[in-house]
GUSEGU-262409 format. One line per field, with one value per residue: residue in one letter; x, y, z of N, C-alpha, C in turn. Coordinates in Angstrom, 2 decimals. Example, Ala and Ser with C-alpha at 12.3 -4.5 7.8 and 13.67 -1.06 7.14 Angstrom:
BEGIN
aa <- (A,S)
nu <- (13.19,12.85)
nv <- (-5.69,-2.25)
nw <- (7.80,7.08)
cau <- (12.30,13.67)
cav <- (-4.50,-1.06)
caw <- (7.80,7.14)
cu <- (13.20,12.90)
cv <- (-3.30,0.03)
cw <- (7.80,7.87)
end
This chain:
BEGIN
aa <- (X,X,X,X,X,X,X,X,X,X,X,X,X,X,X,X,X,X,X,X,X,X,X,X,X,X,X,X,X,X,X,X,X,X,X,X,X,X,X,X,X,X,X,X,X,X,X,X,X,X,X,X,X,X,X,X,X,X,X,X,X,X,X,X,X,X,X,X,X,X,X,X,X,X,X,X,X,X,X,X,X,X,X,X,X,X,X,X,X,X,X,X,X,X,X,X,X,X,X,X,X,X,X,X,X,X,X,X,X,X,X,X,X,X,X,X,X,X,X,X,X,X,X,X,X,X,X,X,X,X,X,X,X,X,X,X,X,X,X,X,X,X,X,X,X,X,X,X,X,X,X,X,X,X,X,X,X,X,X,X,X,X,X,X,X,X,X,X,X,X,X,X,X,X,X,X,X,X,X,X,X,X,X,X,X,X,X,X,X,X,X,X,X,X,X,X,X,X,X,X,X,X,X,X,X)
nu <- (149.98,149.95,149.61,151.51,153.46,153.10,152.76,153.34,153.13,150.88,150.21,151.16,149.00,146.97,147.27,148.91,151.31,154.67,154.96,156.70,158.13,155.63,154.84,157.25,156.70,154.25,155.35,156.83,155.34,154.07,155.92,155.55,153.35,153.13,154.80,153.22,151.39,152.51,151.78,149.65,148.52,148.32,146.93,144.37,143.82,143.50,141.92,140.59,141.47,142.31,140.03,139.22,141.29,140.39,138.11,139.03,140.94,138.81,137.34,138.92,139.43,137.35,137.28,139.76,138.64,136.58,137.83,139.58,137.65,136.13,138.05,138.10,135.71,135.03,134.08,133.85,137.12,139.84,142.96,143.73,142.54,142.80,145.31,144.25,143.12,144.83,146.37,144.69,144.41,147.36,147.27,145.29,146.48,149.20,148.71,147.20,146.16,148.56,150.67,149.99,148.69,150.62,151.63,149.41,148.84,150.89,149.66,147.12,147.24,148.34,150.61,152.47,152.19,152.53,154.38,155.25,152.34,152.64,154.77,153.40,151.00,152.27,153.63,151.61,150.63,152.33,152.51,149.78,149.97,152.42,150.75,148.66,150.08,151.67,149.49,148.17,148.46,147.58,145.06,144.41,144.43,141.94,140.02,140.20,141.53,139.56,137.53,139.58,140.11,138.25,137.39,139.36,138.17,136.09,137.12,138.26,136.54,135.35,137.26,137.26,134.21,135.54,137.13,135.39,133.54,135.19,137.44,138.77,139.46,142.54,144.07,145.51,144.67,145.35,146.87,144.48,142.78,141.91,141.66,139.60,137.33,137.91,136.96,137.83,139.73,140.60,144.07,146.13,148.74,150.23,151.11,154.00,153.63,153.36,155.78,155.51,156.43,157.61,156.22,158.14,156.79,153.31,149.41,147.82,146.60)
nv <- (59.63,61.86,63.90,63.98,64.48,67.05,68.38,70.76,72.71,72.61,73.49,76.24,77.62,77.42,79.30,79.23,80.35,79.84,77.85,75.44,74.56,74.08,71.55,69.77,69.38,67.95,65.51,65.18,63.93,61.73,60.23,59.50,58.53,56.21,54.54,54.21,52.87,50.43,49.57,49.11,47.64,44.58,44.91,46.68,45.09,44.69,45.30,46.84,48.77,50.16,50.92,52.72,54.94,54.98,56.73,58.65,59.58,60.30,62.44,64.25,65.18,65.97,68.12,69.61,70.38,71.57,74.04,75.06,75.12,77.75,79.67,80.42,81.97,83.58,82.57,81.05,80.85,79.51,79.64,77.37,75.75,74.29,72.97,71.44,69.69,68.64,67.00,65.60,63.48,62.68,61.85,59.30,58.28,57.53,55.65,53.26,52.97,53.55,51.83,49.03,47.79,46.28,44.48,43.01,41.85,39.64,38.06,37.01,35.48,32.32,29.94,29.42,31.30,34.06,35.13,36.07,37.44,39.25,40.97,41.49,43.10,44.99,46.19,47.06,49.14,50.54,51.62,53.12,54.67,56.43,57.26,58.91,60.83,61.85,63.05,64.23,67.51,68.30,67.85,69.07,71.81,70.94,70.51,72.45,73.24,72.54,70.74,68.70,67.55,66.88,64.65,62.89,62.33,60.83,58.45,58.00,57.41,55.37,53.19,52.82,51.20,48.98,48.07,47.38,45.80,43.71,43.22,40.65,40.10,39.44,39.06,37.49,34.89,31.89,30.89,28.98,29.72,32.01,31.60,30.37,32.70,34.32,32.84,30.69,27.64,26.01,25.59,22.99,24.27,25.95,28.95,30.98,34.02,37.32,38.95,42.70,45.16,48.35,50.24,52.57,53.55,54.62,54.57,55.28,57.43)
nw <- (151.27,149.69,151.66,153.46,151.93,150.77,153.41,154.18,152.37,152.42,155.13,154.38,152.58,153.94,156.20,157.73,160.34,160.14,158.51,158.15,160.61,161.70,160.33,160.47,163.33,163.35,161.79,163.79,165.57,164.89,164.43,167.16,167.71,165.84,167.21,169.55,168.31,168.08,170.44,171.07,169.42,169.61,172.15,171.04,168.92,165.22,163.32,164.47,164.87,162.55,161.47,163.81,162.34,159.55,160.31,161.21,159.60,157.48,158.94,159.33,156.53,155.71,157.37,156.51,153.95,154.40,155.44,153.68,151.25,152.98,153.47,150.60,150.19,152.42,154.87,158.37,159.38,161.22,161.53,162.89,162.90,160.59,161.20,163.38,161.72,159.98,161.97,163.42,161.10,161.08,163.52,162.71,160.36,161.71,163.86,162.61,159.64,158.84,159.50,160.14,158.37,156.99,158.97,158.81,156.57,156.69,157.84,156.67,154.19,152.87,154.29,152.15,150.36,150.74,150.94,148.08,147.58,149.57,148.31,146.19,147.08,148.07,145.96,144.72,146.40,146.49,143.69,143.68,145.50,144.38,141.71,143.19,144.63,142.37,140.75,142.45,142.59,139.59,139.99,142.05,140.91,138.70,140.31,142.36,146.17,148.20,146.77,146.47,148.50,149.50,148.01,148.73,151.61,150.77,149.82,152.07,153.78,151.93,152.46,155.24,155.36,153.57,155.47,157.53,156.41,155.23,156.12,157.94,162.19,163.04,165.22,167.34,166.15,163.96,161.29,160.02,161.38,160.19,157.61,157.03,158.01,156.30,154.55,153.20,152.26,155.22,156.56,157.58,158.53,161.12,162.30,163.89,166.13,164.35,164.37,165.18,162.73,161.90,159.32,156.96,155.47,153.82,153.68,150.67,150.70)
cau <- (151.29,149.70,149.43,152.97,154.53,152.80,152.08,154.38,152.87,149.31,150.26,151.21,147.73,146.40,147.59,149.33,152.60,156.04,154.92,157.65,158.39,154.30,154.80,158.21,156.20,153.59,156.04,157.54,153.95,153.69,156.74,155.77,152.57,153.65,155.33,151.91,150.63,153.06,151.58,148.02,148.05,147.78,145.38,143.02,143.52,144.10,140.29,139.41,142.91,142.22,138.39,139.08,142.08,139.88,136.84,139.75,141.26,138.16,136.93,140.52,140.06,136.47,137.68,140.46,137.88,135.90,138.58,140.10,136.42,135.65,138.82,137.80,134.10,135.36,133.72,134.97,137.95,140.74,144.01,144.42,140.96,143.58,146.33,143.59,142.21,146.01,146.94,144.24,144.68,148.06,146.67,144.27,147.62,150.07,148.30,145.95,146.42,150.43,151.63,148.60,148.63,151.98,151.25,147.92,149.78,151.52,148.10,145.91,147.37,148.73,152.04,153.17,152.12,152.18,156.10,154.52,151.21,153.08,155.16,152.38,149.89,153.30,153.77,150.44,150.32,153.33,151.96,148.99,151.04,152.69,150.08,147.81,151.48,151.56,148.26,147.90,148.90,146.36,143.70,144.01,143.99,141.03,138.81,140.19,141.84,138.67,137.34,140.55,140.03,136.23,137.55,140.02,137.69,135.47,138.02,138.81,135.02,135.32,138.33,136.29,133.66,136.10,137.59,134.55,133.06,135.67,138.60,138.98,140.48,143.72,144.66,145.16,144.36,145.84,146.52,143.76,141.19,141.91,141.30,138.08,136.89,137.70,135.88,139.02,139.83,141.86,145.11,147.03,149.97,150.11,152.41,154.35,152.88,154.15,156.18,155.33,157.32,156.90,156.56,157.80,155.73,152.07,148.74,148.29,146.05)
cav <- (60.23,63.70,65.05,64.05,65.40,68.22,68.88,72.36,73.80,72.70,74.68,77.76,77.44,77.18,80.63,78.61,81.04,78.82,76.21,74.86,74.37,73.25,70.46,69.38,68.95,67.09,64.54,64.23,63.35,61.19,58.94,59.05,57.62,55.04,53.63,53.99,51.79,49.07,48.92,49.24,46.53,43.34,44.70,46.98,44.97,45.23,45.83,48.11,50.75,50.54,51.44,53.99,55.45,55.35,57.85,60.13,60.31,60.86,63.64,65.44,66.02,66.82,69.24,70.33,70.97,72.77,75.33,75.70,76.27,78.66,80.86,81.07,82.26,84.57,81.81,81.01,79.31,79.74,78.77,76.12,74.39,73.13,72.08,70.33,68.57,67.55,66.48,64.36,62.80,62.39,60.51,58.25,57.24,56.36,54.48,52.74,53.27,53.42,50.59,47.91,46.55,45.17,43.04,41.82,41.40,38.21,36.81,36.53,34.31,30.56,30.71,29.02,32.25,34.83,36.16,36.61,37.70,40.38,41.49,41.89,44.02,46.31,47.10,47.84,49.84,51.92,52.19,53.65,55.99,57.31,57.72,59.79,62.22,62.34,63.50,65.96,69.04,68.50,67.54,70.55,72.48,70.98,70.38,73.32,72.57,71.91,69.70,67.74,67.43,66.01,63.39,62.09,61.79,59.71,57.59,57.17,56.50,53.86,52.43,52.27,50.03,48.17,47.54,46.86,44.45,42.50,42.96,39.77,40.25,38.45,39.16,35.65,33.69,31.39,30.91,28.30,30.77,33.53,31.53,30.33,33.94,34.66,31.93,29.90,26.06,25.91,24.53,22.86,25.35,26.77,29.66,31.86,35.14,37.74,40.37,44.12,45.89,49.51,50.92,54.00,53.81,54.57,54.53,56.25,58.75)
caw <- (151.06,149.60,152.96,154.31,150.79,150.56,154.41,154.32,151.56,153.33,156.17,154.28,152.00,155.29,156.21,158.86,160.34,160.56,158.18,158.06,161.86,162.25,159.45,161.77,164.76,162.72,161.24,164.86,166.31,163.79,164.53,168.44,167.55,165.34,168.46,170.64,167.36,169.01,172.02,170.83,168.18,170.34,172.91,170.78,167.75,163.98,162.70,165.50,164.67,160.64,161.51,163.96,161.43,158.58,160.32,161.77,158.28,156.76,159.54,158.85,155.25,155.65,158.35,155.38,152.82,154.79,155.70,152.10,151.21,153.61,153.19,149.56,149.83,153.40,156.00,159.51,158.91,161.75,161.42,163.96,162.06,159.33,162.14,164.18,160.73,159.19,163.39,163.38,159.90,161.01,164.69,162.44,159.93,162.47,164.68,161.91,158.20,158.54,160.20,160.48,156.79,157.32,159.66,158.46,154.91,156.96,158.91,155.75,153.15,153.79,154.33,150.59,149.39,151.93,149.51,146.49,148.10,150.35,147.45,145.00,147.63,148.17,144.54,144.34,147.41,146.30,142.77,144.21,146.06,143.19,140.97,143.90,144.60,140.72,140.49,143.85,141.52,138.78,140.81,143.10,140.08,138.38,141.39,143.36,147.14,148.79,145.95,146.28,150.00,149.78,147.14,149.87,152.29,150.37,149.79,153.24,154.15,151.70,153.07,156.40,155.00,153.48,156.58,158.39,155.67,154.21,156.69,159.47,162.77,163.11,166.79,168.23,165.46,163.58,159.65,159.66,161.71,159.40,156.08,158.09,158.48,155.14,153.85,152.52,153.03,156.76,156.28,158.89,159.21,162.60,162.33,165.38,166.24,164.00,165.80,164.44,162.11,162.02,158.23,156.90,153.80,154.10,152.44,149.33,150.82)
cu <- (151.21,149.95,150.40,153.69,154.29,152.25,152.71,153.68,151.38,148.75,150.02,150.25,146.96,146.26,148.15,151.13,153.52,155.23,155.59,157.97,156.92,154.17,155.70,157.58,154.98,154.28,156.61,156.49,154.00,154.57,156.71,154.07,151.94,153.91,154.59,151.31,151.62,152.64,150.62,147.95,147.94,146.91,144.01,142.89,143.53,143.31,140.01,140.22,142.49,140.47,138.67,140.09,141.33,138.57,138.36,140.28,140.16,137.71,137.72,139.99,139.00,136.69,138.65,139.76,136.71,136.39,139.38,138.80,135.95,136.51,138.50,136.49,134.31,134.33,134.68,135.94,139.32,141.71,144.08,143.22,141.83,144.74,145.79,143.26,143.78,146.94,146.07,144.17,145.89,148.45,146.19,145.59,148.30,149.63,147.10,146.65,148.04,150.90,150.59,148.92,149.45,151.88,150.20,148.23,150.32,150.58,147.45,145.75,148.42,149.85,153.23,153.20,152.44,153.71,155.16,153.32,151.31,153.50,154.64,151.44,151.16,153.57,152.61,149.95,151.14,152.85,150.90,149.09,151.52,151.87,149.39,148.92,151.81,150.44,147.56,147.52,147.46,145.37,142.97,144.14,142.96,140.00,138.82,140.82,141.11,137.64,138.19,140.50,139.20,136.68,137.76,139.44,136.47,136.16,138.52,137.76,134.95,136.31,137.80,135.36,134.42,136.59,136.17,133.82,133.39,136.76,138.35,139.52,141.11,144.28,144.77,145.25,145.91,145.83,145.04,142.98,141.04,141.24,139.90,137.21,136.77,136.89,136.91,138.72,140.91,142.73,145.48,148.13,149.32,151.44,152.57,153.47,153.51,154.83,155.71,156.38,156.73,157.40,157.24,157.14,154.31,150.81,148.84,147.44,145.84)
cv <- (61.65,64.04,65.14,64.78,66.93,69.39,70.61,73.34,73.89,73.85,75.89,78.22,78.26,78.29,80.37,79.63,80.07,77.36,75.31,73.83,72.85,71.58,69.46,68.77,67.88,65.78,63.90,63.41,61.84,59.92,58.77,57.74,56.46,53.93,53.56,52.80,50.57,48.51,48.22,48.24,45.39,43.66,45.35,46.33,45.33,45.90,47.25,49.42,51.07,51.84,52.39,55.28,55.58,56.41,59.16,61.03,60.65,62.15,64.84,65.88,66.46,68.34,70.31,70.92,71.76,74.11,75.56,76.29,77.71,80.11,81.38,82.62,83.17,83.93,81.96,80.24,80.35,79.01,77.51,75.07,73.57,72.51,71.25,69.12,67.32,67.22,65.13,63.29,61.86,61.23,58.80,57.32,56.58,55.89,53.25,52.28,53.17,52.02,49.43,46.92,46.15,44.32,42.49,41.09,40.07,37.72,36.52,35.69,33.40,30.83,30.07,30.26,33.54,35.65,36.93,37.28,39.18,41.38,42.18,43.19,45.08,47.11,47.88,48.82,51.33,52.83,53.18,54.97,57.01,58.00,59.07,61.00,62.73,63.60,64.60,66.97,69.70,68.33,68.34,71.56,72.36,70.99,71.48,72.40,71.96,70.75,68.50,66.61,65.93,64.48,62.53,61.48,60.70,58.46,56.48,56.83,55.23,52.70,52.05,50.85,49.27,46.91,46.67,45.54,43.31,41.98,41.81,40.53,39.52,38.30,37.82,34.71,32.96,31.50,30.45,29.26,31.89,33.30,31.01,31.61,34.38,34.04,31.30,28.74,26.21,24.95,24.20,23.25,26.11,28.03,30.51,33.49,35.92,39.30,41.73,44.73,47.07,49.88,52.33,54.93,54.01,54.86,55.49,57.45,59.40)
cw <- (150.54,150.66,153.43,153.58,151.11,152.03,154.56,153.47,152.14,153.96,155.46,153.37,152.97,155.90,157.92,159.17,160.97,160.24,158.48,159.53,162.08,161.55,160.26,163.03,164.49,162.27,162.92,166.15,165.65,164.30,166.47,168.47,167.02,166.70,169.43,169.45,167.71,169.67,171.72,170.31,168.98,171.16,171.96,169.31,166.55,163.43,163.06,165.04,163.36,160.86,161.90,162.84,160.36,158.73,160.67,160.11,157.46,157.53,159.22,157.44,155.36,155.99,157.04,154.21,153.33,154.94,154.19,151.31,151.41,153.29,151.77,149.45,151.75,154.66,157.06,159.16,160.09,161.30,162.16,164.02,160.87,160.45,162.45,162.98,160.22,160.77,163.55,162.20,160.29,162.60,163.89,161.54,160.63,163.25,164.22,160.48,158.01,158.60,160.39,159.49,156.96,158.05,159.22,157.22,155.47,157.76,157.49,154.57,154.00,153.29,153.17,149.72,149.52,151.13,148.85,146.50,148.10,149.08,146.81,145.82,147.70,147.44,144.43,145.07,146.94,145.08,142.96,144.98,145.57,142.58,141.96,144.43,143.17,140.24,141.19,142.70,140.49,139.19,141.73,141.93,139.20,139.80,142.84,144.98,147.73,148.37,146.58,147.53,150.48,149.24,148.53,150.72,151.86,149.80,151.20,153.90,153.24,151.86,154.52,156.27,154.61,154.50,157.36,157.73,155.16,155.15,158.54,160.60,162.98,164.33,167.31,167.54,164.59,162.14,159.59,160.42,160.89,157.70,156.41,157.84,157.14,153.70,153.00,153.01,153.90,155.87,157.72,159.42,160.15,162.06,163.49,165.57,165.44,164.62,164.54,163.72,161.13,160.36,157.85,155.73,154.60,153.24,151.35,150.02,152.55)
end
């Protein structure tokens, strides 16, 4: 949510001309490729979008902390090296990182719990949210922009592994194949497929 808040002032960091406009056309990418994360999610799967969304968002901020770097210390740094980095950041969220967890939030617990479950990972999602838009400001003022950048992306490399080590795929399955996978006791609730529902919240970073 740093990057969506603060994508305007990014730009004009950035030494990006018609922030304003470029941030606009970024936000409206953003909600076309949400709705390609519709299509995508039953054939390429829940695992496979988080995974690829979690290298794009980490390549982006690298890409971002390289060019806030560079402009400091009089490196190459073109303008349209911070568009390409916060375009693809903003590829790897909405079709990954945005809209995914919501649905997997209703495949992975048994469905007595699957409320209170959902609820609880949301607070904590939002909290998480907050605190890291709280914190932008001071953080790009102690650690500098390109500091701030690097963090992120190690964040979102370890949100990768995450994904890849801990996270099931749910495509197809059932409650009972999912608590299987996760190493739970199967229950015998079958439940319907769950249809998609597109967020407009998204991770914290």
């Amino acid at each position: 949510n740093a990057i969506m808040m603060y994508a305007t002032d990014i730009c004009a960091q950035a030494g990006v001309e018609n922030a304003e406009l470029s941030t606009f056309g970024v936000m409206m990418a953003m909600v076309v490729l949400t709705a390609l994360a519709c299509m995508l999610v039953e054939s390429a799967g829940r695992r496979s979008l988080m995974q690829t969304a979690g290298i794009l968002m980490c390549l982006s901020h690298v890409g971002l902390s390289y060019y806030m770097a560079a402009q400091e210390r009089g490196w190459w740094a073109p303008s349209w090296l911070a568009l390409a980095a916060l375009s693809t950041y903003i590829v790897g969220f909405a079709t990954g990182m945005g809209p995914v967890p919501w649905l997997i939030l209703a495949e992975i617990f048994p469905t007595e719990v699957v409320g209170v479950a959902s609820a609880f990972a949301t607070a904590v999602m939002w909290l998480c949210s907050f605190i890291v838009c709280l914190a932008f400001r001071g953080l790009q003022s102690t650690l500098g922009a390109s500091g701030v950048f690097a963090l992120f992306a190690v964040f979102c490399f370890l949100c990768f592994l995450f994904v890849t080590l801990l996270v099931p795929e749910t495509k197809g399955k059932s409650v009972d194949e999912v608590l299987e996978l996760l190493g739970g006791q199967a229950r015998s609730v079958k439940v319907a497929p769950v249809e998609f529902v597109n967020s407009a919240a998204a991770s914290s970073i």
